[in-house]
Each structure stands twice: as C-alpha cells, then as structure tokens.
C-alpha positions as CSV (number, residue, x, y, z in Angstrom):
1,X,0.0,0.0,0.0
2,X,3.2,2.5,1.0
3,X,5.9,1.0,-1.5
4,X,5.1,4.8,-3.2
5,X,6.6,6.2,-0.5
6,X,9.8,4.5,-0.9
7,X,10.3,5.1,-4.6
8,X,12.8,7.7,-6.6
9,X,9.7,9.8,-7.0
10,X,7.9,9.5,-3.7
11,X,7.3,12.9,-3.5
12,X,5.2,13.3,-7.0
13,X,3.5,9.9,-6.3
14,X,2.0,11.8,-3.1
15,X,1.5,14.9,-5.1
16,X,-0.5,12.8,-6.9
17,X,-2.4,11.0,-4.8
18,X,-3.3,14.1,-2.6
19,X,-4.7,15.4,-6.2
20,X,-7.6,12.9,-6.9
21,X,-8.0,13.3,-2.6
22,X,-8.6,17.0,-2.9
23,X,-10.9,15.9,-6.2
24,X,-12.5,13.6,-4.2
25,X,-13.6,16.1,-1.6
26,X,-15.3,18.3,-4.3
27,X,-17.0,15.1,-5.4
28,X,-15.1,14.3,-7.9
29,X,-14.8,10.5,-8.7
30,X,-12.5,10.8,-12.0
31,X,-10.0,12.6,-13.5
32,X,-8.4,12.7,-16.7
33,X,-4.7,14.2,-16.8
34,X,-5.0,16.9,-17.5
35,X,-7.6,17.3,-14.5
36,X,-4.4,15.9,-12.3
37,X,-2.0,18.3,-13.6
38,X,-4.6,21.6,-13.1
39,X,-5.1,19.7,-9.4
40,X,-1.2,19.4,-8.6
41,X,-1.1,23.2,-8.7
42,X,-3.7,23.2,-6.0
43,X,-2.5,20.7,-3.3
44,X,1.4,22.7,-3.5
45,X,2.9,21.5,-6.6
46,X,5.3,24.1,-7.8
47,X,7.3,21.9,-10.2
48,X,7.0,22.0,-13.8
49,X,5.7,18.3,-14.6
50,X,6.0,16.9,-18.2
51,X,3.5,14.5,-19.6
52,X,5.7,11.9,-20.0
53,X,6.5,11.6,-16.2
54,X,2.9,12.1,-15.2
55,X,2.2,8.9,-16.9
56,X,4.9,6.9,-16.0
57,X,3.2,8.4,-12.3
58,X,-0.2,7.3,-12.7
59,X,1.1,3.8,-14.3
60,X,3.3,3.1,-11.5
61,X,-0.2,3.6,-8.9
62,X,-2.2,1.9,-11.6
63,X,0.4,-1.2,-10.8
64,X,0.0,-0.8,-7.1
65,X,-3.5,-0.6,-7.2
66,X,-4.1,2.7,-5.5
67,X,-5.4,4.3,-9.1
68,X,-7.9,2.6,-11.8
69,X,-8.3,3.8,-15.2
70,X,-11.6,3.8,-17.7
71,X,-11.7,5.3,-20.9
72,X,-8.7,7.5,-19.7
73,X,-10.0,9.1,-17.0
74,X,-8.6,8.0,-13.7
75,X,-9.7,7.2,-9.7
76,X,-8.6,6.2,-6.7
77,X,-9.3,2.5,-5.0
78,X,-10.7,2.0,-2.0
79,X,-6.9,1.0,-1.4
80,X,-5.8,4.1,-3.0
81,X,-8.2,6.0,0.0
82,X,-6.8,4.0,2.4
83,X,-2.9,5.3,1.5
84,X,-3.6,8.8,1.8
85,X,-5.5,8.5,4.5
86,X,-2.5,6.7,6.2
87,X,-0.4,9.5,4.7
88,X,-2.8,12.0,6.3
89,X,-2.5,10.5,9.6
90,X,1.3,9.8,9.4
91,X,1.8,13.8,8.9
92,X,-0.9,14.5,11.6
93,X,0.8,12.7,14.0
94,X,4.6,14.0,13.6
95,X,3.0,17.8,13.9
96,X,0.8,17.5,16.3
97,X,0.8,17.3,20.1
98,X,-1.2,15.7,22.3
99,X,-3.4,17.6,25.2
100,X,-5.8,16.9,27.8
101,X,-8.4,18.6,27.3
102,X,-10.8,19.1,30.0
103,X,-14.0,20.9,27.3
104,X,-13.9,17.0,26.3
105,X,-14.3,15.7,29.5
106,X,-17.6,18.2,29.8
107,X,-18.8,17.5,26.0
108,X,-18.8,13.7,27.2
109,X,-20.9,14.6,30.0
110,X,-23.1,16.4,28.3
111,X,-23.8,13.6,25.4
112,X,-24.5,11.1,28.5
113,X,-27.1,13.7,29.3
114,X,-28.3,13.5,25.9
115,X,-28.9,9.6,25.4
116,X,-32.0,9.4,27.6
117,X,-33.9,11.7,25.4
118,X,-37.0,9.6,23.8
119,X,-36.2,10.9,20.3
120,X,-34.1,7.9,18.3
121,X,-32.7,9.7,15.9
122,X,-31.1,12.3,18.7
123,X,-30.3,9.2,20.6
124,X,-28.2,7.8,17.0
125,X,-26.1,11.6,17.0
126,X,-25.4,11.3,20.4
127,X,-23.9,8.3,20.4
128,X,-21.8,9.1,17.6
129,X,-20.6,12.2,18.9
130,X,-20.0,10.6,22.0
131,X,-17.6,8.1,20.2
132,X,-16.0,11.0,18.8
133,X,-15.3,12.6,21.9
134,X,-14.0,9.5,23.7
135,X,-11.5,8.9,21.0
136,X,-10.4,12.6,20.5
137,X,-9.8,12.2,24.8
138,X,-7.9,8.6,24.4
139,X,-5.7,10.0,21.1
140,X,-4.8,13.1,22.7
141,X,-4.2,11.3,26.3
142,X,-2.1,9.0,24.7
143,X,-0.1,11.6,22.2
144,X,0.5,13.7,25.3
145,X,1.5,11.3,28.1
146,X,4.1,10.1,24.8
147,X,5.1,14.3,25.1
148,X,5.6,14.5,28.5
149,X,8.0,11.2,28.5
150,X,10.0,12.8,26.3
151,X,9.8,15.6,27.5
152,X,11.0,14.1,31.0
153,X,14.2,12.3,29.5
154,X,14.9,15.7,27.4
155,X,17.7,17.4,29.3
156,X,19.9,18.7,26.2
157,X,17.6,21.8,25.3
158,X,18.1,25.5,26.6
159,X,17.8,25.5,30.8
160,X,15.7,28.4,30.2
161,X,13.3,27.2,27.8
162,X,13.3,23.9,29.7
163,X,12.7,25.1,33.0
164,X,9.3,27.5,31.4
165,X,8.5,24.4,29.5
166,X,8.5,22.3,32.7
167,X,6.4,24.7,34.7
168,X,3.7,25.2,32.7
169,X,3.3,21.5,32.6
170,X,3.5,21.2,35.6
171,X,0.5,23.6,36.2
172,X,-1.2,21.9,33.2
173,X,-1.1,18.7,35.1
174,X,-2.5,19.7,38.3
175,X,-5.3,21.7,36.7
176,X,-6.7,18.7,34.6
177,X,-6.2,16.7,37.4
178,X,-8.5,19.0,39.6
179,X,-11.2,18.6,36.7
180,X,-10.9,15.1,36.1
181,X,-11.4,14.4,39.9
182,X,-14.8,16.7,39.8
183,X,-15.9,15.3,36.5
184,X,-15.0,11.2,36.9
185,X,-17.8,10.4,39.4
186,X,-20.1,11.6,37.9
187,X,-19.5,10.4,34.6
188,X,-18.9,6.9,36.0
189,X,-22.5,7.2,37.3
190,X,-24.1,8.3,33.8
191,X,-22.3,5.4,32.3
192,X,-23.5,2.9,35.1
193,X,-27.3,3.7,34.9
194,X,-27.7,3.5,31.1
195,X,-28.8,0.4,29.3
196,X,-26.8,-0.1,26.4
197,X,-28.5,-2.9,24.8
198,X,-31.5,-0.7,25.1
199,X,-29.2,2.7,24.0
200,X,-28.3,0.6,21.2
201,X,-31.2,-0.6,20.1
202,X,-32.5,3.2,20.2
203,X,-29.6,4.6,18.3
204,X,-29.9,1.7,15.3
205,X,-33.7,2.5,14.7
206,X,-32.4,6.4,14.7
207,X,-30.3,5.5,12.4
208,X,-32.3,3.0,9.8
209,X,-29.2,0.5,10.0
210,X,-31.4,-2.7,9.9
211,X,-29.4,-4.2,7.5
212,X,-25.7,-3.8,8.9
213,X,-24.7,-6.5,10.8
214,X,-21.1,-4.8,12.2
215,X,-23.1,-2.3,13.6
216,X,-24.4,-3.1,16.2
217,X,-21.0,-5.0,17.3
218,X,-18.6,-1.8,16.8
219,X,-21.2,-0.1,19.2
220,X,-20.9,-2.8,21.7
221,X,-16.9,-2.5,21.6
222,X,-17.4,1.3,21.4
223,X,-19.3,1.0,24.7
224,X,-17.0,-1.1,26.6
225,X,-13.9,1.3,25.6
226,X,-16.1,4.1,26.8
227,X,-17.0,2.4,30.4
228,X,-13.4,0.7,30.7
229,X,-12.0,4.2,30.3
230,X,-13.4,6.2,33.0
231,X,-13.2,2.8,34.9
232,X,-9.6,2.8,34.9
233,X,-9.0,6.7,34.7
234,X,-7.3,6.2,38.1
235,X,-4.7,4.6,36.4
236,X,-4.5,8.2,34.3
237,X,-4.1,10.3,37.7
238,X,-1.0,8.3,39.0
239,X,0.5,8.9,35.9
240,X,-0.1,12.5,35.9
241,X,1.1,12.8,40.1
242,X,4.2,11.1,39.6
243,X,5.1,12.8,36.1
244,X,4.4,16.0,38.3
245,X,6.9,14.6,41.1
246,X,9.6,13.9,38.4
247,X,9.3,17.2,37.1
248,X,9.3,18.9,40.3
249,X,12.7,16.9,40.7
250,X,14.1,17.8,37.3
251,X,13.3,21.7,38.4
252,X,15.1,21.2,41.2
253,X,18.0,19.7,40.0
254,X,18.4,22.7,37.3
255,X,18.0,25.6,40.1
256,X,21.0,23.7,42.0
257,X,22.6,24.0,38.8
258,X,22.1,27.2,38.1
259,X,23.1,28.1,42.4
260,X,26.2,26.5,41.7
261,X,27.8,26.3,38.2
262,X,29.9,23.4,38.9
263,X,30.1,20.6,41.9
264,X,32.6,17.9,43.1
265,X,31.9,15.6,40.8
266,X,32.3,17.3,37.4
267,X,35.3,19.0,39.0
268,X,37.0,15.7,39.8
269,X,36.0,14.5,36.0
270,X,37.5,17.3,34.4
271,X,40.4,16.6,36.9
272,X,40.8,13.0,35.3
273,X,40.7,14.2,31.8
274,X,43.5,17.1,32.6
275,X,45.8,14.1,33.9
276,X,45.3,11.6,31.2
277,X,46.3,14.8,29.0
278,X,49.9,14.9,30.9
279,X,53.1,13.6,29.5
280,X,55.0,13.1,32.0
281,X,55.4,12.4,35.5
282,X,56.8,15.8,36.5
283,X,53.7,17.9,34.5
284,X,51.3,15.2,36.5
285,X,53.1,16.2,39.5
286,X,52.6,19.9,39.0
287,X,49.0,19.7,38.4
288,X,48.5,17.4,41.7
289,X,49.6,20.2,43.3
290,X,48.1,22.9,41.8
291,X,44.9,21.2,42.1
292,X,45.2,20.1,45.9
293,X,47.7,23.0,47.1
294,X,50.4,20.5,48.6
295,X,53.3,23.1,48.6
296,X,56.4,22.1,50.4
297,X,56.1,23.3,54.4
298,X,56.1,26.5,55.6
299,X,57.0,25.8,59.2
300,X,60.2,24.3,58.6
301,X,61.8,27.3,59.9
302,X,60.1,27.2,63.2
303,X,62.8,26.3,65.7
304,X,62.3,25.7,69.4
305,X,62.1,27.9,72.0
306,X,65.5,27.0,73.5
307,X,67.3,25.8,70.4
308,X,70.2,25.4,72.2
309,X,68.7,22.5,74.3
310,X,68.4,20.7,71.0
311,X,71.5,19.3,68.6
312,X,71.3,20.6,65.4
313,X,71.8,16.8,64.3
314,X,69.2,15.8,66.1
315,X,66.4,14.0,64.0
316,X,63.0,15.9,63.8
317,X,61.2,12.5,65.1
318,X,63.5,12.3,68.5
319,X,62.9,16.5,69.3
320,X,59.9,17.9,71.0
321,X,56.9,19.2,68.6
322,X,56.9,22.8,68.1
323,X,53.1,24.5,68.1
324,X,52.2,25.7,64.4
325,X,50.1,28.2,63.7
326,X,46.8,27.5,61.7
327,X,46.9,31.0,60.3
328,X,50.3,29.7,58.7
329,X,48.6,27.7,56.1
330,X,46.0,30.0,54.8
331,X,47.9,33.0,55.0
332,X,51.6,32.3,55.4
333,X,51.9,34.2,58.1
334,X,52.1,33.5,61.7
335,X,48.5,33.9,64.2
336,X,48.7,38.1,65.2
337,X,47.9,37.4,69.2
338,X,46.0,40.5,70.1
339,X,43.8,41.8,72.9
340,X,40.7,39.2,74.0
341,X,37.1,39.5,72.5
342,X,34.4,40.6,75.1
343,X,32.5,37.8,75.9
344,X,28.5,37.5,75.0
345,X,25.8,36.9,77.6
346,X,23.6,34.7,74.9
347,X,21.1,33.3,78.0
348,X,18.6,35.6,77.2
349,X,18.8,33.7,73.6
350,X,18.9,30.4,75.2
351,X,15.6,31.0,76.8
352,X,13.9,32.6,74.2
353,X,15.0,29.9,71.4
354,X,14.4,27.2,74.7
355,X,10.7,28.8,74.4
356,X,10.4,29.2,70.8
357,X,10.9,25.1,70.5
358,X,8.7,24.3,73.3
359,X,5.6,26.4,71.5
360,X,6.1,24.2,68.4
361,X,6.5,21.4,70.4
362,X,3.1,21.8,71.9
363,X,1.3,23.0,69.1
364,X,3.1,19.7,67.2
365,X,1.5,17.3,70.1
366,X,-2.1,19.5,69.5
367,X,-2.0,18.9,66.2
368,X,-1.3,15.1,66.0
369,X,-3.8,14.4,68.2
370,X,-6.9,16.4,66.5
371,X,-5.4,14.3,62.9
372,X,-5.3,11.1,64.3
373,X,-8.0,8.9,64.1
374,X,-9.7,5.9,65.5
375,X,-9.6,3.9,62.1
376,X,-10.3,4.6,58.3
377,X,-12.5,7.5,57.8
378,X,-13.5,10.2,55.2
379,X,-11.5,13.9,55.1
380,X,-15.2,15.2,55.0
381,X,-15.4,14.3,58.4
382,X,-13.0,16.5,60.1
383,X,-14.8,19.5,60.3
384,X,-13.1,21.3,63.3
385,X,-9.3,21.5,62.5
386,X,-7.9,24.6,62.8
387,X,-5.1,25.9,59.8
388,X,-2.2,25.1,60.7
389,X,-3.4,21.6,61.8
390,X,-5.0,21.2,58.7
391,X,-1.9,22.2,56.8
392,X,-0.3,18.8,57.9
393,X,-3.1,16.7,57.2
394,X,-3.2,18.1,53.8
395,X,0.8,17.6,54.1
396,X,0.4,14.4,55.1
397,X,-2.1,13.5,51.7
398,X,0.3,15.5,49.7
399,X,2.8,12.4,50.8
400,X,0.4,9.9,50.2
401,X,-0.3,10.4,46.9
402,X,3.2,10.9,46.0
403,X,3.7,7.1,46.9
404,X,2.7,4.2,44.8
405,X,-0.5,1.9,46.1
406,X,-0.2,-1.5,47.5
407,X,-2.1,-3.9,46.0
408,X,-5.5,-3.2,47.5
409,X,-4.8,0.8,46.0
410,X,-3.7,1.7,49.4
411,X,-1.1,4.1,50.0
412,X,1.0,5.1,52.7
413,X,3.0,7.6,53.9
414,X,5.0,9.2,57.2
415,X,5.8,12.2,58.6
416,X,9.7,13.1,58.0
417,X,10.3,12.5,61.9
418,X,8.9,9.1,61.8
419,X,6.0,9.6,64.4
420,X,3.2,9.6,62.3
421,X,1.8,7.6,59.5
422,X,-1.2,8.1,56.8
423,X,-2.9,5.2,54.7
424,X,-4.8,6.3,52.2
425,X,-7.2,5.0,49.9
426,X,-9.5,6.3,46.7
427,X,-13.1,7.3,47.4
428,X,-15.8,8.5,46.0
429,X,-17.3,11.6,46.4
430,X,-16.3,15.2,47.1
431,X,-15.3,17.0,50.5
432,X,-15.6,20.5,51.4
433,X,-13.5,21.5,54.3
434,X,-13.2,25.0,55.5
435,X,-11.1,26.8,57.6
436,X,-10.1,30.3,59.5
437,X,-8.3,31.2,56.0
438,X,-10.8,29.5,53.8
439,X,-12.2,26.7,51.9
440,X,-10.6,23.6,49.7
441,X,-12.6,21.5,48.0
442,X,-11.2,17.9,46.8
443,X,-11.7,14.5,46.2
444,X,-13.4,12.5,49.6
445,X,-10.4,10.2,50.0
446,X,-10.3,7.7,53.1
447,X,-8.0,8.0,55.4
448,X,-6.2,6.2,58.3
449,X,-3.6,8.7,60.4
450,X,-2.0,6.7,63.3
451,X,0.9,7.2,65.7
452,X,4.1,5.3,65.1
C-alpha cells in the first residue's frame, strides 16, 4: 500500500495522490490528466511536470492498485483512500501534540445527558458524537503522556526554555487533574445507569441500520472502551502525580545547577581528563599540586624555644613538637595574638529559642492528636481543625499520593520524623472543608492517620 513512499519519486507519487483526494472532496470520482495536472497546482505543486512523467506516475499507482483507469480518466481505490489516508494521519501525527483537554471531558458529560432523550434519531447523534469525543480524549491522552515522556528524558535543550516548559506543565497537570477528579464520578455514574443494549437498540432505529450486521458490534466495543476508560481513569491520575513529582525533581535539580555552576563531581572528572592529558610524571606532579595545594612546608623554619637545648643533628622525630600556627597555612603568616574578645551573655537567647521550640513542640503534640484517628475515615469528616493543623493533614495526603498503592490501592506515607503515619485509599465523592483562612474543596479520600 506505502511502496510509493519508498520510490525515486515518492514525492510526486504523493502529489498525486493528494490530487484525486482533494478531487475527491469536491465530489469528484474521475479525473483525466489533464484534470491531475490543473489539481497538482492546488495541493502545492510548484514543479513544472512533463507528460511523460505524469504517466509513468499514474502507471506506477495503476500497478500498485491505488489508481484505476476507464476510458482514460482515472480514480482512486478504495486501497488508494486508504494510503492517503495513512499518509494524512502519518503527517498528523509527527505535527501535532497531544493535550488533555478538559472541554472533552464536559462535551462527554453532556452527550451522556443526551442519550436518555426519547427521540431515536437524537439518541443515533449522540452516540456518535459521544464516540467521537471519547476517541479525540484517548488520542490526545495518549499523544500527550508520549510528550511529556519525552519531555522528562529531554535534558539537552536550553535551561531556560526547559525550566518554562516544565512549569507550565506542571501547572497543566494539576489543573486537569483537579477537573478530572470533579468530573469522573459523575461520569462513572451516567455510564452505570444506562442500558446499552436498550441505547443501542434506540440509536440503530435512529439511524435505519437494519441491514448492517457490524453495527451493532462496533457499538458494543465502542461502549465497553467508553465504560473501561473512565473505569480505569485512576490509572490516568498516578501517571499524571508522579510525572508532576519527576518534574518537580528535574526543576530542582536545574535551580541547584544554576546556584552552583559546577560541583565535586564534574570537577573531579574534568580533573581526570587534565591528567590523562599529561606527558610526563613531572607535568602530572605539577598539576596534583596545583589542584590540591600541597606546597612544600612553611614551618620548617620554626625552631624551638631554646634551640640550644636541641642538637642541630638531632632528627626531627626524637625533638619535641613545636606548636604551628593555623593561620600559617592560609595566609603564610604566623596567628597576630591581640587583645581578647568581650565575651557575649547569649542566655537571654537560650531561653527565648528554649521557648520558641517548646511552643512548636506543643502545638506539634495538638496537632497530631486532633489528625489522628480511631480507624479509616472520610477527610469530609474533620470539620473542626484549625489551619495550621489542617496544613499537615493536607501535608500528610500530599505524601500519600506521592507514593505508589499497595495492591489493594492503598497508599501510605509518614511524617519526615517518623512519628506519624497516613494510609490512604481512593473514594468516591467530594469533600468541602473549610477553615479560618478559607475553603478547599477535593476528592473524599479515606483515610487512616496513626501514631508510630
């Protein structure tokens, strides 16, 4: 079907073939040559084309079946279709990004709505808008999560433009999973009260498709997709969190690399490659100790303070140390003794800072004890938790959902000093909870905060 696209002249093969496609979207079946020739000026074709090589052209399709010929007019096959179609999709793909688009998620909802109307024929568009949505979502899901791999193992582009890139993700991320956590429910529970053999039924008398036997089975399969989907759109949100986790860390990672331009280990590399450049022992030497600063000593000239209690034969290991200034080393000088510092009363900051800890301490101890509970519950339940104590339990979530689930879909998580310890598991639902500084809304997870 493709061996055009792998000839000498793939490119006026296409040119061709995208001729009798846009002929084919003005409705028309046949064309002679010249018709093809007046049509390559329209889909691009800037290239003076002889007759000669327009024939060989359409012979070539003619002998892959993609063209037929009556009475020397000429039209695509259905396999002919089928190749620029794949064309069409090939180019679509390699231009395109993927998104996720949260107007689908609502246009879904909305078609849903739609299905229980009593009108057939209302029922039949529906449906097939509805199968148009879901596979715009699943392309676009798929096209993007493909992205934002990529995008995740791309660290040779411009830190600039990489670390904008990044954050907008990033935001895109946690918006769409905001709306797909107010949106799944309630889609699962449109899907869950229809009756598809019923919807089905409906749509084919909408329709007037007695007589097509596929049908009825591609709307079956259609159905299923649909219901797996949203079923499984869990699956979806992990994705998303821990693609938002590895780009948080990839952010991080560039700011410490922009805070400092270099660090140990690159230095040490570029060490090694300095050393395997040397020639000889003497040039290796020299760099050793311009790199490490081992000069000869500086306190050799230090002598005792009797010298003449010591030989000047004497080895150094059999005489008596002699004090060395650290100021000597950095400075080559010996430690200037001068008049001592006055010394700082610093109780009044030991009791303050003794205070300071013993305040967070408390409010620490209030804190874990309003959070933890008796056994699994829903966050709608905690209605009386000040901020600040709520600001750890969301912390706490936050941690949670960062992990991966167990095998039941449980997740689990601690505080950083150990004492405390959060399993968490998907609910349905949404929770409302509201505090001195205002209100978050979010999904009704259950939760299980104990002490460790």
């Amino acid at each position: 079907m493709f061996r055009f696209t792998t000839t000498e002249h793939a490119e006026l093969h296409t040119a061709v073939l995208r001729a009798f496609g846009a002929a084919n979207e003005r409705l028309e079946t046949t064309l002679t040559l010249d018709d093809v020739q007046q049509r390559l000026r329209d889909v691009g074709w800037s290239e003076q084309v002889t007759d000669d090589e327009l024939t060989a052209s359409t012979a070539a399709l003619r002998q892959w079946g993609l063209i037929d010929a009556t009475q020397h007019r000429y039209g695509l096959t259905k396999l002919g279709e089928a190749a620029l179609a794949g064309i069409k999709h090939a180019l679509e793909t390699l231009t395109s990004s993927g998104a996720l688009q949260t107007a689908v998620l609502d246009a879904i909802a909305d078609r849903l709505d739609e299905l229980s109307e009593t009108d057939d024929r209302r029922t039949f568009t529906a449906l097939m808008e509805l199968e148009g949505h879901l596979e715009a979502l699943k392309t676009n899901t798929t096209r993007f999560n493909a992205d934002l791999q990529r995008l995740l193992r791309d660290e040779q582009a411009d830190l600039a433009t990489f670390q904008d890139v990044k954050r907008t993700t990033i935001t895109y991320l946690r918006d769409f999973i905001g709306d797909l956590d107010a949106r799944k429910q309630q889609i699962r529970e449109k899907i869950d009260s229809i009756d598809p053999v019923k919807l089905h039924e409906r749509a084919r008398n909408g329709a007037d498709l007695y007589q097509d036997e596929n049908w009825l089975d591609h709307r079956v399969q259609a159905w299923d997709n649909l219901k797996a989907w949203f079923h499984n759109v869990d699956q979806l949100q992990d994705v998303a969190r821990k693609a938002i986790i590895q780009l948080l860390r990839v952010l991080d990672r560039i700011s410490e690399q922009r805070r400092r331009p270099t660090n140990t280990a690159a230095d040490f590399k570029a060490l090694a490659r300095w050393f395997a450049r040397t020639e000889t022992e003497d040039e290796a030497h020299e760099l050793f100790n311009a790199a490490f600063g081992l000069w000869p000593a500086r306190h050799a000239h230090l002598a005792h303070a009797d010298g003449e209690l010591i030989p000047s034969g004497e080895p150094w290991h059999n005489t008596p140390p002699v004090p060395v200034s650290p100021q000597l080393r950095k400075t080559g000088k010996q430690e200037h003794i001068g008049s001592t510092g006055k010394i700082r009363n610093v109780d009044e900051v030991r009791r303050n800072r003794r205070e300071h800890a013993e305040k967070e301490r408390a409010e620490l101890e209030h804190a874990w004890r309003q959070i933890q509970t008796d056994g699994p519950i829903r966050i709608s339940t905690l209605t009386k938790l000040d901020h600040d104590t709520f600001h750890r339990l969301i912390d706490l979530v936050g941690r949670a959902l960062g992990s991966d689930p167990d095998s039941t879909g449980t997740r689990t998580a601690g505080t950083s000093d150990g004492r405390m310890q959060i399993n968490l598991r998907n609910a349905r639902g949404w929770a409302t909870i509201t505090t001195q500084k205002g209100t978050l809304s979010g999904p009704d997870y259950v939760i299980d905060v104990q002490s460790r």
